[in-house]
Structures are given as C-alpha cells and as structure tokens.
N, C-alpha and C positions, 0 to 999 in steps of 0.2 A: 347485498352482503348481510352475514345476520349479526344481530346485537349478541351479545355476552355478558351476564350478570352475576357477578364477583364477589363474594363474599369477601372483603379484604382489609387487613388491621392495620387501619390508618387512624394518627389520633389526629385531634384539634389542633394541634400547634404547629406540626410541621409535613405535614402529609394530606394529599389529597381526598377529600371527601369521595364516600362512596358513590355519590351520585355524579361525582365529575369525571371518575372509569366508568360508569357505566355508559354517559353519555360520549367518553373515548374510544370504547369500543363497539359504539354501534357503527353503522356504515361510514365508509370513506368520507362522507360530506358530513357527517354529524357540526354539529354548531360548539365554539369552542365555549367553555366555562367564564361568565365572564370576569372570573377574582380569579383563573389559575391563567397561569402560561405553561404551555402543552405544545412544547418543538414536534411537529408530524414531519415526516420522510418519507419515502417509498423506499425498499430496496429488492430493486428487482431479478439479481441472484437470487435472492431468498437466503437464507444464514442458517449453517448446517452446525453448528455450536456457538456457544459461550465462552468456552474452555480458551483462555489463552495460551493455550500449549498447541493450538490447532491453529491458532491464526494466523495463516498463510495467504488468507484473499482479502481484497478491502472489502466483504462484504460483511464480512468477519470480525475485522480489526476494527473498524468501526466504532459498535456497538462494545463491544471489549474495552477500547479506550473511552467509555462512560462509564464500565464497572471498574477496571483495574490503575492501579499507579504501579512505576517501577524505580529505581531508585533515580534515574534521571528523566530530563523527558528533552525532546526538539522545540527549540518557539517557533516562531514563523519566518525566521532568519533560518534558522534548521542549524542554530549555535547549544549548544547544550546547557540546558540549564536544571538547578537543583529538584528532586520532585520528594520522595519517599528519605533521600540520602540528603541535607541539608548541605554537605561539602564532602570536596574529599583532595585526596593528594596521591600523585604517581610519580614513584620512588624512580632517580637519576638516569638508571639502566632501563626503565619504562615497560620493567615487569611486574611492580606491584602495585593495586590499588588499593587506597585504603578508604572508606564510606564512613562518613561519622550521619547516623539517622536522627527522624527528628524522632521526640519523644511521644507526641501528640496525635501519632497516626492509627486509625482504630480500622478494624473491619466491621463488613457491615454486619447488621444483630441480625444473628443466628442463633436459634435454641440451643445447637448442639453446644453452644461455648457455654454452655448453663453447665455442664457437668463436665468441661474440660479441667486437668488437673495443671494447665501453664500457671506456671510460675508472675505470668501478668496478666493472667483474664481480669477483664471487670465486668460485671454484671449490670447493665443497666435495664430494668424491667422497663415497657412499654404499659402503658395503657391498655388494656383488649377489649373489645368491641364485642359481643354477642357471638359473633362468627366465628371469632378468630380463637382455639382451642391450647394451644399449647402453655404448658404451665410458665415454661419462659423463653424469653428473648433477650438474649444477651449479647454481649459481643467483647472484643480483647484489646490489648492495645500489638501493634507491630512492632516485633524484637527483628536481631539481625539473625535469628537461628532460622526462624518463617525464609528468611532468601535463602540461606544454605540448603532449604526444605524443597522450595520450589525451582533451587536449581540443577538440584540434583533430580526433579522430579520429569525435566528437561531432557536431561541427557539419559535417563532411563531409557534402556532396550528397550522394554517390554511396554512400555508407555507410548513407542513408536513419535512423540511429537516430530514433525517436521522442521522444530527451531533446533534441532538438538547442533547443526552445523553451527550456533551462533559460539558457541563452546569449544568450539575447534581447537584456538590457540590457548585454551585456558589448561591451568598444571592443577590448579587448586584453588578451593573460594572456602572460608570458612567464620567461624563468630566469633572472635577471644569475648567480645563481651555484648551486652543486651543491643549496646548502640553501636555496635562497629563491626562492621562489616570487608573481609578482603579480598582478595582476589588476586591469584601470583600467574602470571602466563609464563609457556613452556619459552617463549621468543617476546620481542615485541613487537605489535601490531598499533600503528599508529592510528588506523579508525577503532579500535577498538570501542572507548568510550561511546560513542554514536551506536553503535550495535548494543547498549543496553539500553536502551530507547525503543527496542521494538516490543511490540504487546507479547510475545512470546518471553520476557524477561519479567512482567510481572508478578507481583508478591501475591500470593495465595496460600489460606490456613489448611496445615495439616489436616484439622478436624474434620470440615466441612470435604476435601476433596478424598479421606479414607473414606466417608461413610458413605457418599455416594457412586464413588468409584468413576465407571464410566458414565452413569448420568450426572456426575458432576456438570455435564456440557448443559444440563438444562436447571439446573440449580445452584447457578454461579454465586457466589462471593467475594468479593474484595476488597477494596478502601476506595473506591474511584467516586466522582460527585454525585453519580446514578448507582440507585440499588436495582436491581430484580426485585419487577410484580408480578411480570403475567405474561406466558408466551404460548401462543397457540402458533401449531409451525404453520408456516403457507398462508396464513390469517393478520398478526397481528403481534407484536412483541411492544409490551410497557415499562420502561424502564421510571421508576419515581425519585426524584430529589433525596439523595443522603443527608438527614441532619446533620450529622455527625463528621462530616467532609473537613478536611485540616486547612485549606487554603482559604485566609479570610480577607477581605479587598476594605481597607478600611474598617469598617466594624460590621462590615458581610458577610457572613460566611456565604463561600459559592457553594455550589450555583445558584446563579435567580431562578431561571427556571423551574418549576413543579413537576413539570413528567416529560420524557422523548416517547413517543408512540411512534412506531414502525409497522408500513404495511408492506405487503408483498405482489405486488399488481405485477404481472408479467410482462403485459406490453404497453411497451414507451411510449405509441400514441397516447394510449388511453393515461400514463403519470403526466405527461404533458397538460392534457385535457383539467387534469386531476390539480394539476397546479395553477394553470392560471384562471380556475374556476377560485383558489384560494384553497382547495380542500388539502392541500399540504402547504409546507410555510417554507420547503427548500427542495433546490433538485438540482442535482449533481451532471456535467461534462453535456454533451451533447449527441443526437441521435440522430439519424438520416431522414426517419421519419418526420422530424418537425425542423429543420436546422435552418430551412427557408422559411419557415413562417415566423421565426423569433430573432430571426440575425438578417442584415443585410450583406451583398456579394462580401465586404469588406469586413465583415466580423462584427459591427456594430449592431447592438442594441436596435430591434426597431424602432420607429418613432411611439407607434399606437400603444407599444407598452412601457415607455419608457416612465410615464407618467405612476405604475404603480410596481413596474421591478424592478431590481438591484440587479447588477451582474458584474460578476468578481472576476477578473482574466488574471493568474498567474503563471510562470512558466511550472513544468512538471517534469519531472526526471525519471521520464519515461522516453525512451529511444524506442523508435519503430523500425523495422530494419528488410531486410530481403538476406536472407544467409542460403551458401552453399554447403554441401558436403564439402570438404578438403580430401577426406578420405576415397572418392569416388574417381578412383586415376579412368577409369572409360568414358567417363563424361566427358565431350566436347567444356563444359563449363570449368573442367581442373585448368583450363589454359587462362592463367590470369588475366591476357589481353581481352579474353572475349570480357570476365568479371568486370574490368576495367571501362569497357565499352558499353557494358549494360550502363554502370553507375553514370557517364556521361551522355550514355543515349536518349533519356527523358527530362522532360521538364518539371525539377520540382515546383517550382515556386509559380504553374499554371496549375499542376495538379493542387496546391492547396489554395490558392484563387476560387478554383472552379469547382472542386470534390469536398473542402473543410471551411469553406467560406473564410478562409485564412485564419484558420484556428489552430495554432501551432508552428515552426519554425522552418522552411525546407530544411532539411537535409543534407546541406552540402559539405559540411566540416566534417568533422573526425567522428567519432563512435561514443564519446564523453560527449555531454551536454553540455552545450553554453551554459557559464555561470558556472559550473564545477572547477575548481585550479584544475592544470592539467587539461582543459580542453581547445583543441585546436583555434588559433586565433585568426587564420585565413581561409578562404573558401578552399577546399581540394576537388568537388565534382562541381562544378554547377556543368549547367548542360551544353554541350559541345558535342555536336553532331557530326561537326566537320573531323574532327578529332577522334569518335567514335567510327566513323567509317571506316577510318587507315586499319582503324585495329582492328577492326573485324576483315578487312584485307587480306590482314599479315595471317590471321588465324586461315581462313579461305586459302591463305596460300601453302601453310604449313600442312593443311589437309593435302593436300596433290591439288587446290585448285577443286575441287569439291563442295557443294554447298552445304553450310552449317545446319545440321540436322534440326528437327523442331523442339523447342526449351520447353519442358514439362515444370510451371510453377503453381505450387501447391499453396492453397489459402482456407480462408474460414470466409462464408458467405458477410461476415461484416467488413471486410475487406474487398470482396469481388469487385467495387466499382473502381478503385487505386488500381487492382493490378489489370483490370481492363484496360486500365489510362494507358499501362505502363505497356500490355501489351500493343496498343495500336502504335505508342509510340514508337517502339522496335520494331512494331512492321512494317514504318517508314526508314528502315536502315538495313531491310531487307533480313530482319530474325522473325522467324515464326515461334510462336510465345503460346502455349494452351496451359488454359485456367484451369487447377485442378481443386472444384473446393470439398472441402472437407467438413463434419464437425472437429469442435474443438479439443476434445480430450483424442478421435485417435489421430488426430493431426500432431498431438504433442509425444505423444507415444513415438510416431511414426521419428518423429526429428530425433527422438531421443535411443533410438534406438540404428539412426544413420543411415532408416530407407529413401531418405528423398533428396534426392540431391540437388532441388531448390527450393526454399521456402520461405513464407513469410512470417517470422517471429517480432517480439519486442520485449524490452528489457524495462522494468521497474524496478528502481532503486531499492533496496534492502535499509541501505543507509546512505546519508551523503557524503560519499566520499569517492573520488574516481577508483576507486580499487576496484571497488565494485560490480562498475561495470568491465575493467580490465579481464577480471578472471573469468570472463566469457571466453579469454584466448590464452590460458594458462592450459599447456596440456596436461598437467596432472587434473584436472576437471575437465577433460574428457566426459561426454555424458556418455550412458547413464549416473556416472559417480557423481559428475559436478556439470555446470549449466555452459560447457563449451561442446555446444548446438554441432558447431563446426569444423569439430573436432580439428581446429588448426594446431598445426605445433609449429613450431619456430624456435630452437635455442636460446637465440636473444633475446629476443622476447620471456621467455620463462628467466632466462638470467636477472634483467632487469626490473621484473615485475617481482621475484623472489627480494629483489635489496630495495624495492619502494616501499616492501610492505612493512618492515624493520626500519627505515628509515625515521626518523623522530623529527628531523628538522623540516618544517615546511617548504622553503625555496625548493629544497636539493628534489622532495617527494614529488613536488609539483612537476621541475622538471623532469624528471624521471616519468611520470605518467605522461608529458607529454609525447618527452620520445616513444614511448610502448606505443601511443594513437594514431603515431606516426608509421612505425614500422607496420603498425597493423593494416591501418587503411591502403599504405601503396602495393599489401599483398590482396585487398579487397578480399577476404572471407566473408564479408557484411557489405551494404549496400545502405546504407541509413537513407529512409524515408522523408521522417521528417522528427521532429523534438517538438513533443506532446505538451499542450498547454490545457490547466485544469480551467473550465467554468462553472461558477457557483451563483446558482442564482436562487433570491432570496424576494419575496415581498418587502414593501418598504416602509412595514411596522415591525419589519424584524432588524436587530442590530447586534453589533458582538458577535457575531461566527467569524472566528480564528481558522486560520487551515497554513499551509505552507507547501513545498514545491513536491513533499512528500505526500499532498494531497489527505493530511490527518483532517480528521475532524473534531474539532474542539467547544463545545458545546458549554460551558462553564461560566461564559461571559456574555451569552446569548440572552436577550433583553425581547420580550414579544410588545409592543407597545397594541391599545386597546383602540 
C-alpha cells in the first residue's frame, strides 16, 4: 500500500502532528505514534459518503456518528439520553415536543463560517502552518433554526435522502427561539423519540452543505467528537480529534482519542490477519473465513488468544429470517401447513452449534427479538419432525395425493451454507429444496418487487422499539412502498398494529405488539432463523468502546493504553 504525504493544519495544542498522518497513512502495518492514540478499523464495505442524510448502511453511520450529534442519542441500554437538546418535554396528547438546546454546541471550523452573516457565528482563528492557505477558520455556535435547516433538508424531494420516512408522522418542527426547538406530530407515535437517534437526524450548517452541494458527502461538518482530515476512497479515511467537542468527563473534554483512521481492505481473511498481527486496534461480528480459528465449537474465545484479546458478545436486534410471497396464490408454499412444516422441519439450535459456532439465538420465538417488550416469551417452532410430517401429509393430501413439487429458495452466497442445512434437513421429511443464490442488490430488487416466492431476508432495527419490526406485516407497507417483503395483509393485524403505534402507555403497547407476533407467526409469512448477536473485538491496550444491541459505535471514551 503506498504512503500519502499531507500537507495538513494542525496546531501544537490540540491536533495531531504532521509527522504522526504521515506515518498514519503509510501502509496498513505502519507503527503507531507513540504520544498519539490513533483507533484504526477496517471497513470492508467501503463508505460511499459522509453525508448524514444518506446513512442507511453501518458502514456509513459509523463514521458519521464521529462527525455528527443529534438532539438525543441511545446509551448502551438503548434508553434515550440528552445529546445536542439538553431536555425536553411531550405535551399530554403526545403530539408535541419541545427541545431546550444546550448553548455550548459549536461546529466544526470551517472558513466558510468566516463570512457567514448568522446571527451567532464566532470566529475562532487557528494557528496556520506553511501549508495550510486559507485566510480563515472559523466556526459558529448551534442555534435551533440549523435543525429546522437540516430537517427540512431531510424531507426535501429533490435531496432524495432515504431517512425522509423518519418524518412520516411529523405535521411540523420549527424555532420560536435560539435554544428551543419543537416538533408537533400529525398523530402520536410512541417510539417517536428513539427515531431522532438515528445519524440521518443530525445537525448540519446551512453554510458548509449550500456551498458544496452534493459533494458536501466528502467535506462533512458537524459538531461530533471527530472532525474530517483526509479521505482517499477505497484507501483510507482520517478522521482527527475535535477541540472544540461539548461533552466534558470531569475536566476532559472528549475524546481521548487523537485520530480514528479507517481502511478499506476487502477481504476478511486478510482484516483478520491484519488484526491479530495488531495492525488494527478492533474488528467488528464475525466471518466464515476465520470463525474457527478464533472461537471454539461453543462461542468462546480461544485459549491462544485469550491472553491479548478482548471480545465483547451482546445481543443485536437484528432478526434473520426465511420470508415467503403471500401474494403468490400458485405456489404450493401459499398453503400455510406446508410454511408451518418448514418452520418445524429443521434444527435450529444444531444449525447454530454447527454453522455460527453459537453465535446468536435460534429462532424459535416470534418475529421481535428477545429483550424487546412485546416479544414472544415461549418457544413456538423448535424443531419437531414428527409434527412437521402430518403436515406435509395433510398438504400431499389436499394435492389429490400428489408429490409436493421442488421449493425454489433464493439466498446470497453468505448464507448458502444455513440454507444448505436447512435444505438437507427437508430432504429428510421428503421436500426437495434448490439453493437459488444470488448477489445482493438483485436479490433485494427481486423481493421487492414480489418475484420470488421464497427467500432469505433480515431485519435490522431502525430503532428500539417492537413497531419496528411489526411493520414488516402492516399492509399499507407493501413493498416496494414500505419494507413488507411479504406482502402479508391481515385486517387484524393492520387494526392492532394501527392502535399500538398511538398507544402512549407502555403495558397496553407491549401487549398489543405481543398479540400482533402472535397472529403473525401462526400465519408463518417469516420463518425467523435465528436473533443476531454483535462481536466486538478489541486488543487488550484498548478500553472504552461503548456500542449497544443497535450495534453503534461509540468511540469517545476509547483509551489506547501504550
């Protein structure tokens, strides 16, 4: 990999020396500084912007939640807590919010806020370096008009972001004054507040995203702990320590930290290789390619590395799933016994034994994750063979006695070894199962447009809240409009899941989303897999990485010991 040599305006006091990017961005293996701490990552999507109005992928949101804050954020309980908006209050009828901001919140210095005419810029000149040109660097403080700015900047057509649905139930958000900020919904929606938690709700200055328009996505701004230094795509992205960050721990301003450098290495053997050589300091879930060399059959740590790596297991609210068409009345599969007979025909809890080194939950409960209110609290599939027979029986006999034609399920090559499982295991109950894999983008096309009448999907949480994943079987989100794959409809189900989402009291919503899991699962549109669990593993001079079931990354209390 080759070096990069940066001209870049860092002063003495609180930014890194030139010589310690330079030595950041030479090869993967370079040697760390030893007076800076420099968090290295891989991410092997690679990251197609900065822009928080685009971050739809973790590879994305990520790096974003080191530039941006929003008015609240998730802790690691995924309970909301104060971030940009120091409090607030929601009026009786649970359609108004009102944000009281703190004063103290600045973006990051940008020249262009040198000749902004806001009413609160302040100007604080930097130090320049030989290199570094511009007559100034300045930056502003955070009013509540910048949210009205960037949320309207959201729900803009022509801006096309994909968070614009987070604004759905919103009637109006506006600034009576510098520090208050509100928001009136057309209904009440009880997760509401959790959905301004996502990176697609962050604060962003007019200034900076007029003047670059659409390459605002590679000359981000925001108030977050990390500023934008240096991004080369497919190479290398450097994010440096914000002086200027509002959150102080004691009489620290966060971060400890000095820089996050980001590479882009495409294959997982070679990050693996790359990590526990020490050339990166964390790496993220798990991969086929190594999952036996660093875990045993039962999930643990091995012995040989136990001595110099960390490893973090939390659950992840991520559901893995098997969906049919609903809509597809010729399919042998519209007969819910045979749906039914799939879901008990295999073994989850050998498939993740065997296939995930038990990384992750089987499958056997409802369609909500464990740990979510509202999710099923007894098993409904575990595997029953004997029970699975009759019903494919009953189906064989509804045919005239006819053998059940062969199941066409459709995957992505990182799945083909699960629904191998799953087919051998139906070809002991006499179903014939062909593996249909795909890539990923037309496999998703394909579902979304209702050609495939079995497949294998999964759901990641938007927010924590069972709604969430409900409205995967609300038919007015029929896809392509909204994310039911499945296109199930069911009255009741749309009735109840309409009065959970207005519902305000907790008990009543909980139950309410339990019965929705309820009716869902005994109509089997979905076949839940298993309930995704995140691994984070770290070297054991690194401490303070934060994360939660939403699988964030929280880089702010991150301590690199030497």
């Amino acid at each position: 990999m080759k070096s990069f040599v940066l001209s870049l305006p860092f002063t003495p006091s609180h930014s890194l020396s030139l010589l310690t990017l330079v030595i950041l961005l030479a090869a993967c293996g370079g040697h760390r500084h030893e007076d800076k701490m420099i968090f290295r990552y891989n991410e092997t999507a690679g990251i197609a912007t900065l822009d928080p109005a685009f971050a739809k992928d973790q590879s994305i949101i990520w790096p974003c939640r080191q530039l941006y804050n929003g008015l609240i954020e998730l802790d690691t309980a995924l309970e909301v807590q104060p971030s940009i908006a120091k409090r607030w209050t929601i009026s009786d009828d649970g359609l108004t919010y009102t944000f009281i901001l703190r004063d103290d919140v600045y973006f990051h210095k940008n020249e262009l806020f040198a000749s902004s005419d806001h009413s609160s810029s302040h100007s604080l000149s930097l130090p320049l370096t030989p290199s570094h040109s511009p007559k100034h660097d300045s930056t502003r403080r955070v009013i509540a008009s910048d949210f009205v700015y960037s949320f309207h900047r959201i729900v803009d057509p022509t801006v096309l972001s994909p968070g614009a649905w987070v604004f759905s139930e919103v009637d109006t958000f506006y600034a009576p004054t510098d520090t208050t900020f509100i928001i009136r919904l057309k209904e009440p929606f009880a997760p509401f507040l959790s959905l301004l938690g996502m990176v697609y709700c962050s604060v962003v200055p007019h200034e900076v995203v007029e003047h670059y328009g659409k390459d605002f996505r590679s000359h981000p701004c925001g108030t977050g702990p990390f500023q934008f230094q240096y991004w080369k795509e497919g190479v290398k992205l450097v994010l440096r320590k914000n002086p200027l960050y509002f959150e102080v721990i004691s009489t620290h301003r966060l971060p400890y930290l000095d820089a996050v450098a980001v590479t882009f290495i495409v294959d997982r053997q070679t990050v693996f290789l790359e990590f526990v050589k020490g050339n990166l300091d964390f790496m993220n879930s798990l991969d086929a390619s190594y999952k036996d060399e660093i875990l045993t059959p039962d999930g643990r740590l091995k012995e040989k590395y136990a001595d110099r790596i960390d490893m973090v297991s939390t659950p992840y609210l991520n559901t893995e799933y098997l969906g049919f068409n609903m809509e597809d009345h010729n399919s042998v599969l519209h007969d819910r016994r045979l749906r039914q007979a799939i879901a008990l025909g295999f073994d989850r809890r050998k498939m993740m034994k065997y296939l995930r080194n038990n990384v992750g939950e089987p499958g056997v409960y409802g369609f909500i994750p464990r740990g979510l209110p509202g999710a099923a609290e007894q098993p409904l599939y575990e595997y029953d063979p004997g029970r699975a027979r009759t019903l494919i029986a009953e189906v064989k006999k509804s045919l005239g006695g006819k053998e059940i034609p062969p199941l066409k399920l459709s995957t992505t090559s990182n799945y083909v070894d699960l629904c191998k499982y799953i087919q051998q295991q139906l070809g002991l109950l006499g179903l014939t199962v062909e593996v249909d894999v795909n890539p990923p983008a037309p496999l998703r096309q394909q579902m979304s447009e209702g050609k495939l009448p079995w497949f294998r999907g999964s759901w990641v949480a938007d927010y924590p809240d069972a709604e969430n994943y409900l409205s995967l079987f609300y038919s007015p989100n029929r896809a392509p409009a909204g994310p039911n794959y499945t296109r199930f409809n069911n009255p009741e189900v749309d009735r109840l899941y309409t009065r959970a989402r207005s519902t305000t009291d907790p008990e009543q919503r909980t139950a309410l989303y339990h019965r929705i899991d309820s009716l869902v699962m005994a109509e089997a549109p979905v076949i839940v897999l298993y309930y995704d669990q995140i691994l984070h593993f770290t070297h054991k001079n690194v401490t303070g990485l934060r994360s939660n079931a939403m699988n964030n990354l929280d880089l702010r209390h991150v301590k690199i010991a030497r």
